[in-house]
N, C-alpha and C positions, 0 to 999 in steps of 0.2 A: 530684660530679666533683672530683677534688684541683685544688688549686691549683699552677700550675707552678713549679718548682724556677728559678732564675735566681742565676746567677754571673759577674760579668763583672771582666777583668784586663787591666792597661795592657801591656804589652810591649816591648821595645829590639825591632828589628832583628836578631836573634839566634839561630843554631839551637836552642841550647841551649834558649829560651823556645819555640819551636817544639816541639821534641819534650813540654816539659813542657804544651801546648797539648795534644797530639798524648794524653797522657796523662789529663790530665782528662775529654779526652771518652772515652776508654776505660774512665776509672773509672765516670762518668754510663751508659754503653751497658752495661756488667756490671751495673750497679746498677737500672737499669730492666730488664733481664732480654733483654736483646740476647745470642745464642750468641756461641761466641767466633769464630767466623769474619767475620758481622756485624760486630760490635768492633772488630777488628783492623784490617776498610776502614774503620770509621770511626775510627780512630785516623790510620790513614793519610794518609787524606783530608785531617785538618784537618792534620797536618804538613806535605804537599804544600803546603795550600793558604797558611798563615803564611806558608812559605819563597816563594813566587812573591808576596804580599801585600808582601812584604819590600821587592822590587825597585818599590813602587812609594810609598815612605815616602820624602820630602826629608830631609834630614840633622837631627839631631834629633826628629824624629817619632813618635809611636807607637802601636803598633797595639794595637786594643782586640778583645780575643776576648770574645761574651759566651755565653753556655751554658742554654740552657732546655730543661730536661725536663717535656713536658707526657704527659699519660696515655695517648697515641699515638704519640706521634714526640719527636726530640732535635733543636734547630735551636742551631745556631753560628753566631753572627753575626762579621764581620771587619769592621773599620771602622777611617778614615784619614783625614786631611783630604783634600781636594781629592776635589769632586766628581766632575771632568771622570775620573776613572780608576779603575774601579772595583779593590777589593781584592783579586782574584781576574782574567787578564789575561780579557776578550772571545772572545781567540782558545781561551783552553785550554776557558772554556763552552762555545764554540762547537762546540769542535772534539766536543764528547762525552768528552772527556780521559778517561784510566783513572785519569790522576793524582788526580782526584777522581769516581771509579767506586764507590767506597766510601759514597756517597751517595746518595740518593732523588732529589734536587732541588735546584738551583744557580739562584738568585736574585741579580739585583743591583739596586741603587734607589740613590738621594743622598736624603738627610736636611739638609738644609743646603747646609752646605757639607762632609758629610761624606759618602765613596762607601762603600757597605756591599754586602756580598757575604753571603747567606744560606744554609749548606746544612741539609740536611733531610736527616733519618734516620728513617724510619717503624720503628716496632718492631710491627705483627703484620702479618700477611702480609694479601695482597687490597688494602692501604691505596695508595692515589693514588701513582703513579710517574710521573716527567718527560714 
């Protein structure tokens, strides 16, 4: 079994770092062999989810995206300080969001004192859905 791929990058508050978030996991889903329709919500997804990530970063703060390709699935982690909130809002999990529809599976947990938000992108079909 390979050993999983992991990249992880600090971020401002910023679409700009957003969309380039947005991109990485596009390149990671082409590269594990994701179609490009697949892809494109997962690119989506983790741009949506940076930009609403955003609204929950104190002033100076900053968000940590980290990137794991395992031989099944792509997981993106968002992470920020403070526990009490996580990096993705409650309500848009809750809600089933389409905002982040582009994903298999919306996690959230604290680590500390940091709140972290997990999606999940299964690459072959049949694999565990929400």
């Amino acid at each position: 079994m390979a050993e999983p791929k992991t990249v992880s990058v600090q971020i401002d508050a910023d679409a700009r770092f957003a969309a380039a978030a947005g991109g990485a996991a596009r390149y990671f889903g082409d590269s594990a062999g994701l179609e490009s329709g697949p892809a494109a919500q997962l690119q989506a997804a983790v741009v949506n989810a940076c930009e609403e990530a955003f609204e929950h970063l104190s002033p100076g703060e900053h968000l940590i995206v980290t990137f794991t390709v395992h031989p099944d699935r792509i997981e993106v982690g968002l992470s920020h300080e403070g526990g009490a909130h996580p990096a993705v809002g409650l309500d848009t999990i809750a809600a089933g969001s389409s905002v982040l529809g582009g994903v298999d599976r919306v996690q959230y947990e604290t680590q500390g004192s940091r709140a972290v938000t997990l999606l999940t992108k299964y690459l072959k079909e049949g694999a565990p859905r929400r």
